[in-house]
N, C-alpha and C positions, 0 to 999 in steps of 0.2 A: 433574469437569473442573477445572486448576487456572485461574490467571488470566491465562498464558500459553497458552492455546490458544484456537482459533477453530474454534467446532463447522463442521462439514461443512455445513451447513443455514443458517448465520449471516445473517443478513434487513435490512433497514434499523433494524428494530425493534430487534434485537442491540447493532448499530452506533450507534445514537444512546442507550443507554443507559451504552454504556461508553467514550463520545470526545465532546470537546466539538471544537465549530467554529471550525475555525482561518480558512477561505474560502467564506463564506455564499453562497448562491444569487444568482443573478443578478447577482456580481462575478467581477471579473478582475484580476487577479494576476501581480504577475513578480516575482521575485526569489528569495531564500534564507529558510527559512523552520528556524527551531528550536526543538525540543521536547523537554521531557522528561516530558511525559503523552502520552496516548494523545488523536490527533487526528484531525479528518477535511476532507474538502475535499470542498463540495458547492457551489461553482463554479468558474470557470477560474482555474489558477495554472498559470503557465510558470515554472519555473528548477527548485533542487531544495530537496527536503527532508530531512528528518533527523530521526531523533525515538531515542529509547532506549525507547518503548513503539511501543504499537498505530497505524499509519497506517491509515483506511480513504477512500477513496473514494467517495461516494453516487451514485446511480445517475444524476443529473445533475452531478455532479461529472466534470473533466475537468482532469488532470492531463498537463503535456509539461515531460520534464525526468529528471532525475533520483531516486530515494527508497532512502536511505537510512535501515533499520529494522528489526527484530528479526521484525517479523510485519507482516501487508502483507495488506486485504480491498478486492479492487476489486469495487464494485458498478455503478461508470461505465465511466470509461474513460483508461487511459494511455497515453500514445507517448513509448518511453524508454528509460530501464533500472534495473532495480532490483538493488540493490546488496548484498552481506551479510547477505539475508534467513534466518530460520530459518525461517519457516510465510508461504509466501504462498497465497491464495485466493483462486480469481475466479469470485464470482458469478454468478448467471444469465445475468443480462446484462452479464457484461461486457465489454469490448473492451478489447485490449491486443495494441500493435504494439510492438515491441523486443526487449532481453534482462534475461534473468532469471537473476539467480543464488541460488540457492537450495537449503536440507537437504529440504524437504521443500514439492513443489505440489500443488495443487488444485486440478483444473478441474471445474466442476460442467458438468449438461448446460445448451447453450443459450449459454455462453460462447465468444467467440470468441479464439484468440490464433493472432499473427503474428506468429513471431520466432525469437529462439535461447533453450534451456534448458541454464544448465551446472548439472545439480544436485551436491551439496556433499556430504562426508561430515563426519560431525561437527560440531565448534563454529565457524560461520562466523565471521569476522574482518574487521574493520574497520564496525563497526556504533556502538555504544558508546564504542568507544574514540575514534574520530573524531567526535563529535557535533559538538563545539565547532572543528572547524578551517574 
């Protein structure tokens, strides 16, 4: 598997070996957040994000807003929209209210989603190129 993908099975374990913490536990967050390593949010942030690598979410992690990102692991939970994704996956548990635009998703079992799916062919756009606006 290269280092742009997100096995099927991807765990907390996964996720905190390959993203460091952008919104630690037990904080709360607003505004605009940017990246360009792989990060994750395992407490509340409100506005949106942005990253040219891995976003994940932890399983108490709670994102509302927007994410902008090339691959996208929710193990918590979003109400939003994600934007220019190539690989998003959502974990057992996770919950996600919004829309999704995306080449390629993954629901495992036990997750829930509530929303719209416009999937993508090919190289989605506006990911990378807009980090910085």
């Amino acid at each position: 598997m290269d280092s742009t993908q997100i096995p099927r099975d991807a765990d907390v374990v996964w996720a905190e070996a390959r993203t460091r913490v952008a919104v630690s536990r037990n904080v709360n967050v607003s505004g605009k957040l940017i990246f360009h390593e792989p990060i994750r949010i395992e407490g509340r942030f409100r506005g949106e994000v942005r990253s040219v690598e891995l976003v994940g979410i932890g399983e108490d992690g709670m994102l509302e807003g927007k994410v902008f990102a090339p691959r996208l692991l929710i193990m918590g939970e979003l109400r939003g929209d994600v934007v220019g994704c190539e690989l998003v996956l959502l974990g057992r548990r996770a919950k996600f209210f919004g829309n999704i635009e995306t080449r390629s998703l993954t629901v495992a079992e036990g997750a829930y989603l509530d929303g719209n799916v416009r999937m993508t062919r090919g190289a989605v756009e506006g990911t990378a190129a807009s980090i910085d606006r």
